[in-house]
C-alpha positions in Angstrom: 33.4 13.5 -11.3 31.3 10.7 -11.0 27.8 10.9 -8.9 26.6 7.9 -6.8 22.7 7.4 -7.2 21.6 5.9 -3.7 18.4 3.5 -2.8 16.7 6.6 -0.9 15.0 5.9 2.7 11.3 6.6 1.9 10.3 6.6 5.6 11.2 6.4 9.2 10.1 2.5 9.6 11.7 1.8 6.0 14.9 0.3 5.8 15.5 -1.1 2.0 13.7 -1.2 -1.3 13.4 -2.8 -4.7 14.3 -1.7 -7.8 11.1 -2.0 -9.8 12.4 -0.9 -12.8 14.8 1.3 -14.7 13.4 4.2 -16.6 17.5 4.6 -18.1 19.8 2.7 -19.3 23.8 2.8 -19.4 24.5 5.3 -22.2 21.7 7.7 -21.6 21.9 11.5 -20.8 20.3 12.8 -17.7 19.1 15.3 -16.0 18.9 16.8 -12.8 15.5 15.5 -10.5 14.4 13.4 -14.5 12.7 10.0 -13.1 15.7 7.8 -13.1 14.5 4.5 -11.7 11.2 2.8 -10.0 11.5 1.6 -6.6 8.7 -0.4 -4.4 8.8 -0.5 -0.7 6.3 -2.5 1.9 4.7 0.6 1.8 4.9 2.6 -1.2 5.7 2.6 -4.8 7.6 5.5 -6.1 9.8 7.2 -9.0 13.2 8.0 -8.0 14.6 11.1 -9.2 18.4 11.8 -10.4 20.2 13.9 -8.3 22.5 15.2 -10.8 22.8 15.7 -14.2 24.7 13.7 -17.1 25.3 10.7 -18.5 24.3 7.4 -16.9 27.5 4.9 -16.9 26.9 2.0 -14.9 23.5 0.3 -13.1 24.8 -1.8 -10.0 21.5 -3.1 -9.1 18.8 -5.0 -11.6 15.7 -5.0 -11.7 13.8 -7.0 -9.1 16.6 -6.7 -6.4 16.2 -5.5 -2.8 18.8 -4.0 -1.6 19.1 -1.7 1.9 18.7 2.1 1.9 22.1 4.1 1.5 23.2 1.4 -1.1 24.3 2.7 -4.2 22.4 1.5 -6.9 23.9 3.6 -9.8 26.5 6.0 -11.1 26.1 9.4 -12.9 29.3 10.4 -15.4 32.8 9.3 -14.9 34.0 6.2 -15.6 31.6 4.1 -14.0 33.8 2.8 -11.1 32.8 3.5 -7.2 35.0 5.1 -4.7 35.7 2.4 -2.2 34.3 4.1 1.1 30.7 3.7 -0.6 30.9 0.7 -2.3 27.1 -0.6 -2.9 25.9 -3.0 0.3 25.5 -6.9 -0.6 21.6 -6.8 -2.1 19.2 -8.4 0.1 16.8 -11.2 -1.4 15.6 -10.7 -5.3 12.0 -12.3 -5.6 13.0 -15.6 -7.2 15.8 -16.5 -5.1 15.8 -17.9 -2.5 16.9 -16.3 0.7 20.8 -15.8 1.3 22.8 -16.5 4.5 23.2 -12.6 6.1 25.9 -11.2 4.8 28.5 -9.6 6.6 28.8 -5.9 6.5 32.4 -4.2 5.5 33.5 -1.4 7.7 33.2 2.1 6.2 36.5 3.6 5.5 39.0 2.6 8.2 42.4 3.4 8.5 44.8 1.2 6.3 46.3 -0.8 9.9 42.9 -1.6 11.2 41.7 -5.1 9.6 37.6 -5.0 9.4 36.4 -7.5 11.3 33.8 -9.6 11.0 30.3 -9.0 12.3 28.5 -11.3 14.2 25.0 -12.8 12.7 22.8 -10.3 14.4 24.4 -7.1 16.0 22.6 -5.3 18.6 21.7 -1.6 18.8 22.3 0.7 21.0 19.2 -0.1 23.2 20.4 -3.6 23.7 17.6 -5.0 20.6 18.8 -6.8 18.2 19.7 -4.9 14.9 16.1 -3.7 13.7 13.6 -1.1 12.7 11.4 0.5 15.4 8.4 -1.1 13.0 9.8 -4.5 13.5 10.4 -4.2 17.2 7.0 -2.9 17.9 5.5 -5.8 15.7 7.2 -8.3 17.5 6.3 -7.3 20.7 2.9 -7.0 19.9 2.7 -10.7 18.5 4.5 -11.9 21.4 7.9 -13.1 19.5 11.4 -13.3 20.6 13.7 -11.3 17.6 16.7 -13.7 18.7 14.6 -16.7 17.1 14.2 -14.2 13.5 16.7 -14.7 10.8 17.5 -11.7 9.5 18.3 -11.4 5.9 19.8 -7.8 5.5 22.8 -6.2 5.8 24.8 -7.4 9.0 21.7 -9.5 10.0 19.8 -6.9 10.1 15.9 -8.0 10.8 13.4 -6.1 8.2 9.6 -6.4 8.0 9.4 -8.7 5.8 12.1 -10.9 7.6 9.2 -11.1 10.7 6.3 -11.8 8.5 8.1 -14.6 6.8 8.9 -16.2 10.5 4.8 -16.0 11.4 3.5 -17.3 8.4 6.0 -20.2 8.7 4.9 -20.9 12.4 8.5 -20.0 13.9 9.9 -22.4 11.4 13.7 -21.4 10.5 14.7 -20.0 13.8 17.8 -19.4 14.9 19.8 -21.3 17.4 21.3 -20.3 20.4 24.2 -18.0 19.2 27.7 -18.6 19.2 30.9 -16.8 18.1 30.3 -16.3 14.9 32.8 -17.8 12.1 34.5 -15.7 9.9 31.9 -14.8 6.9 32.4 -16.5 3.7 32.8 -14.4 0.7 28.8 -13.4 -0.2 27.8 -15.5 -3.9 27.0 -14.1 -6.3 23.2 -13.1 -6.5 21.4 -14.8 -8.6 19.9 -13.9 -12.2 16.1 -12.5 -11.5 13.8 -13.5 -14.5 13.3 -10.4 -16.2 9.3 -9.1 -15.6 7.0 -10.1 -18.2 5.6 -8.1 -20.9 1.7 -8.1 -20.8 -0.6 -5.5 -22.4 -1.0 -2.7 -19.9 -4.5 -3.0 -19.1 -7.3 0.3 -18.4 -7.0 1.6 -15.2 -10.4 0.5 -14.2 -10.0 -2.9 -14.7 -8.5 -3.0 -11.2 -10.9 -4.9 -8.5 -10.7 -2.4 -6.4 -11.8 1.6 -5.5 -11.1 4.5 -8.2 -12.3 8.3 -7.0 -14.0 8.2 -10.1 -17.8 8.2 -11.4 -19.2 4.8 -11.2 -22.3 5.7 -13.5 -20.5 5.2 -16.9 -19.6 1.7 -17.3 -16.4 0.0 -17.7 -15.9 -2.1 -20.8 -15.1 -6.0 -20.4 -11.1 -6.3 -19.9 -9.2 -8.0 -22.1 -7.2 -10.9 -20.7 -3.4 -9.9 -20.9 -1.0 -12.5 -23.8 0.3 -15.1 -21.3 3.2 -17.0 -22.9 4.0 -20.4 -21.5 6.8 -22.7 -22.5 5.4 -25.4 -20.6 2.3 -26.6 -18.9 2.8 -24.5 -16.2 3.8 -20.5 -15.6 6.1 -19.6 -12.8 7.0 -16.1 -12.0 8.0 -14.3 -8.7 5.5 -11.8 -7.2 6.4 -8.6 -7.5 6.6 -6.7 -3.5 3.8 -5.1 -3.6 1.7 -8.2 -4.1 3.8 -10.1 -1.5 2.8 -7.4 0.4 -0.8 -7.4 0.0 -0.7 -11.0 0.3 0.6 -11.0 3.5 -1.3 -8.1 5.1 -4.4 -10.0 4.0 -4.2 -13.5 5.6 -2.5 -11.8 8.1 -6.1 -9.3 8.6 -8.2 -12.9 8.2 -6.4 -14.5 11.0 -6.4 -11.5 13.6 -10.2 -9.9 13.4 -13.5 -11.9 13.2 -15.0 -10.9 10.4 -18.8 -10.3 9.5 -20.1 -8.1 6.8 -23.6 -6.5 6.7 -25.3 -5.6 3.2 -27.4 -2.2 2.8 -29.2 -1.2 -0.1 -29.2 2.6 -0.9 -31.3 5.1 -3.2 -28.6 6.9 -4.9 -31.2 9.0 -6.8 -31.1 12.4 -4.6 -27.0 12.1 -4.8 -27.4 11.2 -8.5 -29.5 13.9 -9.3 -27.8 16.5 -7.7 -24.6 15.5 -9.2 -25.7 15.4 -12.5 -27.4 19.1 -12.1 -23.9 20.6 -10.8 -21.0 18.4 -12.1 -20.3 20.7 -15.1 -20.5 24.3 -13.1 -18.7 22.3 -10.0 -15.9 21.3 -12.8 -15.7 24.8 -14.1 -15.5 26.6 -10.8 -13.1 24.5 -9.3 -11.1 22.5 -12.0 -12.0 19.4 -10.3 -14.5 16.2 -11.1 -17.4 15.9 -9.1 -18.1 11.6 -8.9 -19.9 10.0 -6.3 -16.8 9.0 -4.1 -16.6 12.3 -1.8 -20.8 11.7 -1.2 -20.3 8.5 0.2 -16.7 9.6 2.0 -18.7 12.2 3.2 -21.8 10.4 4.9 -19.0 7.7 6.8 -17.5 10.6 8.5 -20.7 11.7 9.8 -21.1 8.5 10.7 -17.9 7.7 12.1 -18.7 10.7 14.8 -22.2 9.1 15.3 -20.6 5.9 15.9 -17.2 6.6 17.5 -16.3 2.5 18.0 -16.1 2.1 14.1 -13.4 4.4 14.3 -11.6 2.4 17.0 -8.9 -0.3 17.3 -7.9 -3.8 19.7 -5.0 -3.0 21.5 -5.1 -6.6 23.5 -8.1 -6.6 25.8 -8.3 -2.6 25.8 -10.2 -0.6 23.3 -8.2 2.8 21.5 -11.0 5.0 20.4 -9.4 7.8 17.8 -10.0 11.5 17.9 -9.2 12.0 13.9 -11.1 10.4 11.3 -8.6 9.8 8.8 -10.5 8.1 6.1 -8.4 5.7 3.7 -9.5 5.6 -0.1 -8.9 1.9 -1.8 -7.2 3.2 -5.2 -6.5 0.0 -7.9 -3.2 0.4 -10.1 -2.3 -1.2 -12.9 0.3 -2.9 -10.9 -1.4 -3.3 -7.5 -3.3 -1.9 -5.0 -3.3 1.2 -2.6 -4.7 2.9 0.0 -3.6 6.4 0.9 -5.2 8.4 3.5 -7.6 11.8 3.6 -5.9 13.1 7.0 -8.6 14.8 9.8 -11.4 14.4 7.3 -14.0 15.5 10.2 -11.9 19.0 9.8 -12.9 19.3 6.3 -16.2 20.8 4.1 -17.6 18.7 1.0 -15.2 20.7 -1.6 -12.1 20.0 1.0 -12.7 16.5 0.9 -13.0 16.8 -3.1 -9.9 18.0 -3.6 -7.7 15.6 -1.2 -9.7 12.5 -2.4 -8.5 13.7 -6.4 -4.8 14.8 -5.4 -4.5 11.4 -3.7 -6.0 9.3 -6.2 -3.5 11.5 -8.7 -0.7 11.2 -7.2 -1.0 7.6 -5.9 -1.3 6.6 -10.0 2.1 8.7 -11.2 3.8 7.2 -7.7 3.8 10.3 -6.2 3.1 9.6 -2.7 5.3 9.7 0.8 4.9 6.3 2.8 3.2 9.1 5.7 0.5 9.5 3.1 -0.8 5.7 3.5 -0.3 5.3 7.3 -2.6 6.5 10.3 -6.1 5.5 8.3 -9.1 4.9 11.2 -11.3 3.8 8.7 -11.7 2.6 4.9 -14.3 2.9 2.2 -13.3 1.0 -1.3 -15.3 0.6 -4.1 -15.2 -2.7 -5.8 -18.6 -2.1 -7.9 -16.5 0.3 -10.3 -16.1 -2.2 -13.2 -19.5 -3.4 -12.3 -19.5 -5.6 -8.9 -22.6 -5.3 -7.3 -20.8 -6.0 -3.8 -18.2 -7.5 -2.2 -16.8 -8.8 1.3 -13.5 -6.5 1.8 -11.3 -7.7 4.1 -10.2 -5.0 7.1 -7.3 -3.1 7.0 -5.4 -3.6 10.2 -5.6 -2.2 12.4 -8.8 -0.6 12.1 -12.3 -2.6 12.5 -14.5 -1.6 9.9 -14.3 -1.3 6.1 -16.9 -0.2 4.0 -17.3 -1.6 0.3 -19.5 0.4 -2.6 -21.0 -1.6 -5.0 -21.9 -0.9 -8.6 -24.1 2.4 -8.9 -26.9 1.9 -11.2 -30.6 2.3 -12.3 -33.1 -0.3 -11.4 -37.1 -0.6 -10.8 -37.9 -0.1 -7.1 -40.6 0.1 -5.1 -41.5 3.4 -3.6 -44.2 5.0 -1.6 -46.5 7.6 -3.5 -49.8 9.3 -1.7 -49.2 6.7 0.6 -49.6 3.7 -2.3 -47.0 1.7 -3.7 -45.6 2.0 -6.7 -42.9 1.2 -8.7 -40.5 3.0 -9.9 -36.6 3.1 -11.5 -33.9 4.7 -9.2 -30.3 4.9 -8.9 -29.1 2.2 -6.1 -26.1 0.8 -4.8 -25.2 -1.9 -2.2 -22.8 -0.4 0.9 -21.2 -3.2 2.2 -19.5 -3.2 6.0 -16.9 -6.2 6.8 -16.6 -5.4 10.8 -14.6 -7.3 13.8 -17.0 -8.9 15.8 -14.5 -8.8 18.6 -15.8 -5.2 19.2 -18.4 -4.3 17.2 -21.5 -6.5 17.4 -24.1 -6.7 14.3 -26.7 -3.8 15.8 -24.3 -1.6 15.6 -23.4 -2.5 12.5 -26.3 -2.1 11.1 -26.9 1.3 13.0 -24.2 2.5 11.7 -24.8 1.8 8.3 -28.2 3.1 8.6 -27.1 6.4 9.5 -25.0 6.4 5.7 -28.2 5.3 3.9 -29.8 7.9 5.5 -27.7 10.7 5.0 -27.2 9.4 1.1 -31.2 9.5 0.5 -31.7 12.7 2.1 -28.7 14.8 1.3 -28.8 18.3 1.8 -25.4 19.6 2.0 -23.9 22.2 0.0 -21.4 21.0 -2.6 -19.4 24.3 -2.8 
């Protein structure tokens, strides 16, 4: 009996996904919850289990296509055909193609005198919106935009995320006209061939640019630039969606908040020190690595409850200050860049935020992690100085208004106070970094704010266990 392998719906706002990359191949035994495939979302990348066991017979989706949840993607034993009441949906747009007309969606199984009939461009819902996720409808409304003027490139016209940020970085270029009956949909072409990915040398983990829970004061060898094959001048190859993604949410950060960073420079040594003294008893008592990331975690959230407008957000001309300080924690992958989220961090002791910082990080790096994991973040702390960096400008993460960056940690002469004479002296440092929106925080506060970290770093006196 053959067994459908679906694309899964990896949250409430997510509505289709892209096959990343097939972990079998037509031929290959199976079994039950074995990583099948890899699937990335506009919020998550993840491994998708099989839900049965045997042998896989035929892959209905490639690699690099988007297609919408419920769609089936593959099938398990049997003779590889589909029963015809879940036939797999039309795939949405694969990365190097450009984007189709919406296809029309086939009724379900119907009885045999019913003829399907054909749907118009963009159906409505039930609450009279046009056919979209609760995501989409909340983003439009917040940027002011009529969902009538949005193409919508999935199944039935349905309007996705990525459908809306295509229409504002275009400038409302593309819009549909005024809607009329709708013709009777021509047959859907046949998608397109999607270059295959390249092969380059998988590069160390910490030749990311961006934050690794991990201990910054070994450091990172030089990385070695990946083979790049070129049959021309020139080297053209589709992003994949997590990049899209971060592309997006960047310019898209850049044009909403007005952003000004402050630079703070830090004695580590206390924090160093005390690290060194305990990281091999803290290992062995609790099976866990003791870097420098929880520290600085740690003195924001005191912070953040010194300082409750860096844990804030714009919601037009009103300001939404947050109870919870859900702290997110940059984490680089060999194939992008995340940032999942320590939940009610102000709840938790040193040791608690240990251990959720390390199950994150471990989890986020074998695509472990529920899209709820890396929503709801008040504030983020990143750490660019962990192949060396001494600091950087990080860009906010919408929608909060603050991020803090960590530089490289490090040993360096310094001047200090002894017996009330200068000396000098060589101590561990690092530059802290905050990007801000000046549209709510001004640059005293700022700087108070980051003057509370640097103080709570230099004199630490916390308990680790």
């Amino acid at each position: 009996m053959p067994t459908n392998v679906i694309m899964p719906q990896m949250g409430e706002s997510i509505f289709e996904g892209t096959v990343t990359k097939w972990l079998k191949k037509p031929g290959d035994q199976v079994q039950r919850d074995e990583p099948l495939f890899e699937i990335s979302t506009d919020k998550v990348d993840a491994e998708i289990p099989s839900p049965a066991a045997g042998k896989l017979t035929n892959v209905l989706v490639t690699e690099g296509q988007t297609v919408q949840i419920n769609t089936v993607v593959a099938v398990l034993d049997g003779d590889g055909s589909v029963p015809a009441a879940a036939a797999p949906a039309v795939p949405a747009t694969a990365p190097a193609a450009p984007a189709a007309p919406a296809a029309k969606e086939t009724p379900k199984a119907a009885p045999a005198a019913a003829e399907p009939e054909p749907q118009p461009e963009a159906v409505a819902e039930g609450d009279g919106e046009l056919r979209s996720s609760p995501l989409v409808r909340k983003m439009a409304k917040e940027k002011n935009i009529d969902l009538a003027l949005v193409p919508g490139t999935g199944a039935g016209g349905r309007i996705s995320k990525q459908d809306l940020l295509d229409f504002i970085a275009s400038g409302g270029k593309g819009a549909k006209p005024a809607r009329a009956a709708a013709p009777a949909a021509p047959a859907p072409p046949a998608p397109k061939p999607v270059p295959a990915e390249p092969t380059f040398a998988a590069p160390p983990a910490a030749t990311a640019p961006a934050a690794k829970p991990a201990s910054a004061s070994a450091p990172s060898p030089a990385p070695a630039a990946p083979p790049m094959v070129f049959s021309g001048a020139t080297r053209v190859e589709p992003m994949t969606g997590m990049r899209a993604t971060i592309s997006k949410r960047m310019v898209e950060s850049k044009h909403t908040s007005a952003h000004v960073t402050t630079v703070f420079q830090v004695d580590m040594t206390r924090v160093a020190r005390l690290r060194e003294k305990q990281k091999d008893e803290f290992q062995r008592q609790y099976g866990l690595k003791l870097t420098y990331t929880p520290f600085l975690v740690r003195a924001a959230v005191e912070a953040l409850r010194a300082y409750p407008v860096i844990n804030a957000s714009i919601d037009g001309t009103n300001v939404v200050y947050k109870r919870d300080l859900n702290i997110g924690i940059a984490v680089s992958l060999d194939w992008g860049l995340i940032v999942p989220v320590v939940m009610h961090c102000e709840e938790k002791n040193f040791l608690g935020l240990v251990r959720s910082i390390t199950d994150l990080a471990e989890r986020a790096r074998n695509k472990k992690l529920s899209p709820d994991e890396l929503q709801n973040g008040t504030f983020t702390v990143t750490n660019p100085g962990n192949i060396g960096g001494l600091f950087a400008t990080p860009i906010i993460n919408q929608p909060q208004v603050a991020i803090m960056g960590v530089g490289k940690i490090h040993k360096a002469p310094l001047v200090v106070s002894q017996d009330g004479a200068d000396a000098i002296a060589i101590r561990t440092i690092v530059y802290l970094t905050l990007s801000f929106d000046h549209r709510l925080i001004d640059g005293a506060v700022a700087d108070e704010f980051m003057a509370f970290v640097k103080n709570r770093l230099e004199n630490w006196e916390e308990p680790l266990g």
